[in-house]
N, C-alpha and C positions, 0 to 999 in steps of 0.2 A: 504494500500500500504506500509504499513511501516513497513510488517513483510514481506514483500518478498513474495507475492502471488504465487501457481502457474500457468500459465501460461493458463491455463482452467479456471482461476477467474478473469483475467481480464478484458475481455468482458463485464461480468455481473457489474464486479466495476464501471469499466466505464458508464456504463449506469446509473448506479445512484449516479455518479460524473455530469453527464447530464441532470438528472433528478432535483436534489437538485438544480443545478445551473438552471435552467428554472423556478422552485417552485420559488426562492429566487426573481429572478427578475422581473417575472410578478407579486407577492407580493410586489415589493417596487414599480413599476409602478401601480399596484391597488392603495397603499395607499397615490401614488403624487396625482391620481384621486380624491381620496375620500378627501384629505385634503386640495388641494391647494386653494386658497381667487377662486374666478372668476375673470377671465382675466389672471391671474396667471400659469396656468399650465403652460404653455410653459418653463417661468422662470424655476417652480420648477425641470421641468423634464431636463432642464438644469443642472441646480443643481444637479439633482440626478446624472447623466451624465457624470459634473465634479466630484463628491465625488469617485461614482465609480472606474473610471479613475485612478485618483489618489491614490485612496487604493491599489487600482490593482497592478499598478506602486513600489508602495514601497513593498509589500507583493511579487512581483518578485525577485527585489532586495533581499530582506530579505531571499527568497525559495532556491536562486542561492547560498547565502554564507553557507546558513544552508544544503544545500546538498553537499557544498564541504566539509565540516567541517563534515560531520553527514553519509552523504550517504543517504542509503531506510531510515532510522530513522527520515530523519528532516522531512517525511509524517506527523511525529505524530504531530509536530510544528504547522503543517496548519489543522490537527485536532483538535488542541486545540485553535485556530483561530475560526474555523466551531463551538465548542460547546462555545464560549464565543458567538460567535452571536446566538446561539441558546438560551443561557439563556437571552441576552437583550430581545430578541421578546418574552420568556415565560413571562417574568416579564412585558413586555410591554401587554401583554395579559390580563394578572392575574389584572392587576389596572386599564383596562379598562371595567374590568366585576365588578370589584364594586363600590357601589355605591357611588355619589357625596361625600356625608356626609361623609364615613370611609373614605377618600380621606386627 
């Protein structure tokens, strides 16, 4: 979105502006599952809930000033949001495939 699509590319971005956001959050709802003590989920999915929430919140703030300042360009802003969480989860990937001892 940050080079001014046109208008026939939309749609498809869209979709997988839809997509990635659906991957992202049934993954951090998998991984409240998979991690929380017993008896705990509830809390944790709270947790998640608030975290969210409030990322959201401030990453608006931040979208609103950076598209006054920026225009289509402050896209690239929240792309580069998108690919630092992309490398947490690689990294978080990568150290839970090996083993205990290289740990």
């Amino acid at each position: 979105m940050a080079f001014d699509p046109p208008l026939a590319a939309l749609p498809g971005l869209q979709c997988l502006h839809a997509l990635s956001f659906g991957a992202t959050h049934l993954g951090a709802v998998q991984f409240v599952a998979r991690t929380a003590p017993p008896g705990r989920a509830a809390s944790a999915q709270g947790l998640l809930a608030l975290a969210n929430g409030t990322l959201m919140a401030a990453s608006i703030a931040v979208a609103g000033q950076a598209y006054a300042a920026w225009g289509a360009a402050a896209y690239a802003l929240m792309a580069l949001l998108a690919a630092a969480g992309g490398a947490i989860v690689l990294t978080t990937l990568l150290r839970q495939r090996r083993p205990r001892s290289a740990r």
